[in-house]
C-alpha positions in Angstrom: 123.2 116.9 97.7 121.4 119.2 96.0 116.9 119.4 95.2 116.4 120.5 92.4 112.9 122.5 92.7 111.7 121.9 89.2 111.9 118.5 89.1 110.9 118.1 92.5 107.1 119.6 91.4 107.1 117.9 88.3 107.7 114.6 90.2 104.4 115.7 92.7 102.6 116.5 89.2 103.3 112.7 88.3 102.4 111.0 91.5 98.8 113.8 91.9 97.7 112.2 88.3 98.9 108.5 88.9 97.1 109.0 92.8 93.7 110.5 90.9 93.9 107.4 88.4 93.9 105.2 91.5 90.7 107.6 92.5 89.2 106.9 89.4 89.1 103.6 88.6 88.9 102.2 92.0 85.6 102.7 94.3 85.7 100.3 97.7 86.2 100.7 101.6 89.7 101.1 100.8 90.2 103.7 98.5 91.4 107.0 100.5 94.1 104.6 102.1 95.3 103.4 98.2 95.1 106.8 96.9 97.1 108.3 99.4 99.4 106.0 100.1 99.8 105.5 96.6 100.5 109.0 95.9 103.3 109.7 99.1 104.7 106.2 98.2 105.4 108.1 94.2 106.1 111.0 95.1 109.3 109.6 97.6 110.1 107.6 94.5 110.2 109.8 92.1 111.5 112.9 94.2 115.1 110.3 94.3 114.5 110.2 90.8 113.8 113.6 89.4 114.8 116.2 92.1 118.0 115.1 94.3 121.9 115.4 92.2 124.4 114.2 94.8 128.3 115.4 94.3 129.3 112.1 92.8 127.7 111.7 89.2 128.1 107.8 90.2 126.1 108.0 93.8 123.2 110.2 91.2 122.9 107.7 89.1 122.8 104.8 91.9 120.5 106.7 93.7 118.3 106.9 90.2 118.3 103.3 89.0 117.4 102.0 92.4 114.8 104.9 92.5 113.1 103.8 89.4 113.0 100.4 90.2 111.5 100.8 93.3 108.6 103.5 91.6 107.5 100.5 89.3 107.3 98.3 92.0 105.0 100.5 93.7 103.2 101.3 90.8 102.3 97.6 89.6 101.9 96.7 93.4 99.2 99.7 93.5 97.9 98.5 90.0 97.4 95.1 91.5 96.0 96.2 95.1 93.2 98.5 92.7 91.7 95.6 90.7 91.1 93.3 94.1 89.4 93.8 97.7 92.0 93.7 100.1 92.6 94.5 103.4 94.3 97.6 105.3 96.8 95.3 107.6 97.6 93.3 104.1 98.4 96.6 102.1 99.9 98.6 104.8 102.4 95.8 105.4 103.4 95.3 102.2 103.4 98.8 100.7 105.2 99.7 104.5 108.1 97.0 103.9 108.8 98.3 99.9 109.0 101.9 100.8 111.2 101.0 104.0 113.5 98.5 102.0 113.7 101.1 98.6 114.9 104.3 101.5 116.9 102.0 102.9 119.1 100.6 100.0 118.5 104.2 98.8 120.3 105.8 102.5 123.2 103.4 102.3 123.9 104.4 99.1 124.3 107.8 99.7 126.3 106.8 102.7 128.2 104.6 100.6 129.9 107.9 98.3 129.3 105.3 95.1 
């Protein structure tokens, strides 16, 4: 497994702006905890996706599709938690059980040499 640097800060780049968009356009008694979440939740999605190259070109490209998937997840999840009130149990549990399923696939994967 190797980081690749560049990517890496171009994927932190990506998840600051999307993170300052959620700071933008949504104002309510939640809104450090979407931001923030929001922009850690990105940024472990798209570091998978832009930064890590694993041995096997197979097991990168795994790794990447799955990645992906699980960033636009997040995103539109994020996108729908900014237009409505909700509350911090609700989003914490939800965003807390996509994050921990997409490393999970993501780890057995990588375990998996595919």
């Amino acid at each position: 497994m190797r980081i690749d640097y560049i990517k890496t800060l171009i994927s932190l780049a990506v998840s600051a702006l999307i993170a300052y968009g959620f700071y933008s356009f949504h104002h309510s008694e939640n809104s450090q905890l979407l931001i923030w979440t929001s922009f850690v939740e990105l940024f472990i999605s798209g570091f998978f996706v832009l930064g890590l190259r694993f041995e096997l070109n197979r097991t990168t490209t795994n790794v990447r599709v799955v990645s992906i998937i699980y960033f636009l997840v997040l995103l539109i999840t994020n996108i729908i938690f900014s237009f409505f009130s909700f509350s911090q149990q609700l989003f914490i549990i939800i965003n807390g059980l996509i994050v921990l399923t997409g490393v999970l696939i993501v780890y057995l994967l990588i375990k998996a040499k595919q």
